[in-house]
C-alpha positions as a printed Julia matrix, in Angstrom:
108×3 Matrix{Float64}:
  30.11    1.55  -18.57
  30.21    1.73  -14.9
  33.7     1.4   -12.98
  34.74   -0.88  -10.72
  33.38    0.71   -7.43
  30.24    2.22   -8.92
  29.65   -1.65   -9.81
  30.21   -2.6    -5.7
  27.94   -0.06   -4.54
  25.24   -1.57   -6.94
  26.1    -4.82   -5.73
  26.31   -3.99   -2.78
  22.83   -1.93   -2.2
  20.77   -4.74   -4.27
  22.38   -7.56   -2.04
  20.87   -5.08    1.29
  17.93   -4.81   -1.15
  17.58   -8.62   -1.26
  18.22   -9.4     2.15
  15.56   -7.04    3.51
  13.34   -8.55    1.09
  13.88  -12.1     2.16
  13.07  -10.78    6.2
   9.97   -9.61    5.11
   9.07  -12.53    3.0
  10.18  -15.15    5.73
   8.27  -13.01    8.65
   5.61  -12.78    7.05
   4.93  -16.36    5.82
   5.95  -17.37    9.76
   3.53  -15.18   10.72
   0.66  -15.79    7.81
   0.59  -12.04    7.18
   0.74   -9.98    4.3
   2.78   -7.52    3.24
   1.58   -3.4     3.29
   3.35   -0.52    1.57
   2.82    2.37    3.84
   3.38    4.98    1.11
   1.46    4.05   -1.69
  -1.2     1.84    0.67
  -0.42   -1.34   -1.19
  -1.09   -4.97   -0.09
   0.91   -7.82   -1.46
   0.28  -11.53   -0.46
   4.18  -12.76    0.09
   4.39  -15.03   -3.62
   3.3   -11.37   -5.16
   5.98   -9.66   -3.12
   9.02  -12.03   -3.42
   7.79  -12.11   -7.5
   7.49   -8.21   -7.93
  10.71   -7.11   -5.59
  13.26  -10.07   -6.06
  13.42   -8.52  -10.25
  14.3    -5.02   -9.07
  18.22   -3.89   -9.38
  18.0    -2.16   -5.86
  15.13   -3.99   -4.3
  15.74   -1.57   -0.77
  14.85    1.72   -2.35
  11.43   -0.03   -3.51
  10.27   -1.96   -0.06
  11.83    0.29    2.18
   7.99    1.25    3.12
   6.68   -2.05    3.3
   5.73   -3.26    6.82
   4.16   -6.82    7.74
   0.64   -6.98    8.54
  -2.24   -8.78    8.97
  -4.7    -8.47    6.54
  -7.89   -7.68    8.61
  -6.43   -5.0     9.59
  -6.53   -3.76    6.41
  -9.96   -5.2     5.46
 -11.31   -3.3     8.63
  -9.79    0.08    7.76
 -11.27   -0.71    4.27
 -14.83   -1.32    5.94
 -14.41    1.48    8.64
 -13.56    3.8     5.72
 -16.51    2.79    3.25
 -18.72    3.43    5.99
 -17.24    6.9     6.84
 -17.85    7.87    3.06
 -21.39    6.21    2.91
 -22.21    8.31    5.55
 -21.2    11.08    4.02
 -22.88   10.8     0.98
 -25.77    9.9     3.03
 -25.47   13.37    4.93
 -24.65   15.54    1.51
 -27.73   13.52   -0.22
 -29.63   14.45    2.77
 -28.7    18.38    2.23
 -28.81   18.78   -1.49
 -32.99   17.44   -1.39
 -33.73   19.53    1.28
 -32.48   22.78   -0.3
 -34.54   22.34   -3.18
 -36.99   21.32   -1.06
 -36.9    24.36    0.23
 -36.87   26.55   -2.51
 -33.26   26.19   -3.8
 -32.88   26.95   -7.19
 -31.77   24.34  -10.07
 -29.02   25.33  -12.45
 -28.95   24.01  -15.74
């Protein structure tokens, strides 16, 4: 059993917790944004956000990396980095026939 000021500093960090969530909720409904964890590159429309964080005991540990966004941003860097990787592959594909084109021998 906790004691009395163990108990206020719970209280205390999940009312922070709370009131950091409802900021980011309120900004970014105003602003018709989403919500982006910047650590583990999450996106959360606000309803998933306020649903997910609001249950937490100390909601401010959990969304102290999430940032408001606008989606497209993220759906570009999505884009930008599918095409980066195609490219790749492209490129690698491009190598791997020409070496045994070339003579490059097969393992098996």
């Amino acid at each position: 059993m906790l004691e009395n000021g163990e108990n206020k500093v719970i209280d205390m960090g999940r009312r922070e917790g709370l009131e950091l969530m409802n900021r980011l909720y309120t900004e970014a409904v105003a602003l018709n944004y989403w919500l982006y964890d910047t650590k583990t590159k999450i996106w959360l429309s606000p309803p998933e956000f306020k649903n997910i964080y609001s249950r937490y005991l100390s909601p401010a540990e959990s969304i102290r990396n999430f940032v408001v966004k606008d989606p497209i941003e993220g759906l570009d860097a999505a884009y930008k980095q599918i095409e980066n990787l195609k490219e790749r592959l492209e490129e690698f594909n491009r190598r791997v026939i020409e070496y045994y084109k070339s003579g490059g021998s097969f393992r098996k």
